[in-house]
C-alpha positions as CSV (number, residue, x, y, z in Angstrom):
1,X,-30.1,15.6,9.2
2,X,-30.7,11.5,10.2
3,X,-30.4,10.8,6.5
4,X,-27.2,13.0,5.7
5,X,-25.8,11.4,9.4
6,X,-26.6,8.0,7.5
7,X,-25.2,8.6,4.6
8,X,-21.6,10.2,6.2
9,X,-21.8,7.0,8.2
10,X,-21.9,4.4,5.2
11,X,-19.3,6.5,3.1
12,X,-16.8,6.3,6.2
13,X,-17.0,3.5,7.7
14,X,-15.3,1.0,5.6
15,X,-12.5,3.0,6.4
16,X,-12.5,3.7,9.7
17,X,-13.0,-0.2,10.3
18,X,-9.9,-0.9,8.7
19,X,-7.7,1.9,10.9
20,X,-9.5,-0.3,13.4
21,X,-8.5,-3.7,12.3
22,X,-5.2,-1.9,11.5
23,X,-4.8,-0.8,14.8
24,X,-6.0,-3.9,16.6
25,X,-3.4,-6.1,14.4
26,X,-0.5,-3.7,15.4
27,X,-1.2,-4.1,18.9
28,X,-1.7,-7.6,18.9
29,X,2.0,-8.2,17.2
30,X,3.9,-9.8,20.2
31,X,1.8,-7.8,22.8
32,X,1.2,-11.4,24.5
33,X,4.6,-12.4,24.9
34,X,6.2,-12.4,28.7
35,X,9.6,-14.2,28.1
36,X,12.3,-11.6,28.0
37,X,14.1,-13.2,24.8
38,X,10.8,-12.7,22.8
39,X,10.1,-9.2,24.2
40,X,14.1,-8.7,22.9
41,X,13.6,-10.3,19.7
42,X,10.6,-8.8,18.6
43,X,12.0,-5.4,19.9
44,X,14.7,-5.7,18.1
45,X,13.1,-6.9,14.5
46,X,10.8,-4.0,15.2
47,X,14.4,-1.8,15.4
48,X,15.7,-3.4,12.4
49,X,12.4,-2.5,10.0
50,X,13.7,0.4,7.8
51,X,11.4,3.5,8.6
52,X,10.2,4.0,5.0
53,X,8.8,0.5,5.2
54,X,7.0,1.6,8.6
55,X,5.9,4.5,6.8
56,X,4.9,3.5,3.6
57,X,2.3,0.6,6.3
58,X,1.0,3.9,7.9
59,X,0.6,6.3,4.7
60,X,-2.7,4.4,3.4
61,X,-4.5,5.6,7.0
62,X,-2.8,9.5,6.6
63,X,-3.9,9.7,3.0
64,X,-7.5,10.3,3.9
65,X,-10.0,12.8,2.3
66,X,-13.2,13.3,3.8
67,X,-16.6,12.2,2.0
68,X,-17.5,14.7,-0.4
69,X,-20.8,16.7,0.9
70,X,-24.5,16.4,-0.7
């Protein structure tokens, strides 16, 4: 079990550390602004993105198939 746990572990995890970069880049894009007219700008560019541009960014993280077993 260890070694099949191991091996799961270094097929997935490039992966799941780039959902986690992913994720950590979308959260930091203009998470640390405070002025209003920032928070309003970058609301509104985020408004303005056309939603298959938004999900074409996404669809590489919701195309996923698991590891294939021993």
């Amino acid at each position: 079990m260890p070694a099949a746990l191991a091996a799961y572990d270094r097929q997935r995890r490039p992966r799941s550390q780039a959902v986690a970069v992913a994720s950590w880049r979308a959260g930091r894009f203009g998470q640390q602004l405070r002025h209003p007219a920032a928070v309003a700008l970058r609301n509104g560019l985020l408004r303005l993105t056309p939603a298959r541009v938004a999900l074409r960014s996404m669809a590489r993280y919701a195309d996923w198939q698991p590891p294939a077993g021993p």
